[in-house]
N, C-alpha and C positions, 0 to 999 in steps of 0.2 A: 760511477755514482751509485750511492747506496742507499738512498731516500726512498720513503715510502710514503704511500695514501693510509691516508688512518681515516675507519668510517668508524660511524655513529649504530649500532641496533637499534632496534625499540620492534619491538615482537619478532615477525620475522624479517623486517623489513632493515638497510642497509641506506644511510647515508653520509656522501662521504663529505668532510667537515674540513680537511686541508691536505692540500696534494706538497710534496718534495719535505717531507718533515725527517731532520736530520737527529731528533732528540725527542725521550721520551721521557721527564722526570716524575717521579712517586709526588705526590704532595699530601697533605692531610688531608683526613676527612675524604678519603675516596676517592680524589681528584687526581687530575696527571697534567703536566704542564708541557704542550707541545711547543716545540720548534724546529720551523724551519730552516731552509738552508738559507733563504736572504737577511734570517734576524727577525722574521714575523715569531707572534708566538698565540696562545691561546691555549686556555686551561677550559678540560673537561670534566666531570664524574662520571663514574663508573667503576666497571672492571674489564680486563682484557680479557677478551673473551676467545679469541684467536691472534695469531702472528702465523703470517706465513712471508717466510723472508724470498724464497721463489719466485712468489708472485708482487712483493714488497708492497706486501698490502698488512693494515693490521686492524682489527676490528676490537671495539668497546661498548661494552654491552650497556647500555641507560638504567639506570635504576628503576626508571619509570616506566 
């Protein structure tokens, strides 16, 4: 399996927002639209701030 946790920044702190996420799509306006591996989904803003496929974690930094 090749799913990863995708967290959340906001200074320097790290939370993480949904675990087994199979997809990462661009969308407008600075957003990315996750999904998971069961068909969950949810869209964030930001920017990627990190991927590390290693540890199959990928981080996005909050605008805020």
């Amino acid at each position: 399996m090749c799913e990863s946790s995708v967290f959340i920044k906001k200074g320097n702190t790290e939370s993480l927002i949904m675990e087994n996420v199979a997809a990462i799509l661009p969308q407008k306006g600075g957003r990315f639209l996750l999904r998971g591996l069961l068909g969950e989904s949810m869209e964030v803003k930001g920017q990627i701030d990190e991927i590390n496929l290693m540890a199959h974690k990928i981080i996005i930094k909050s605008p805020e």
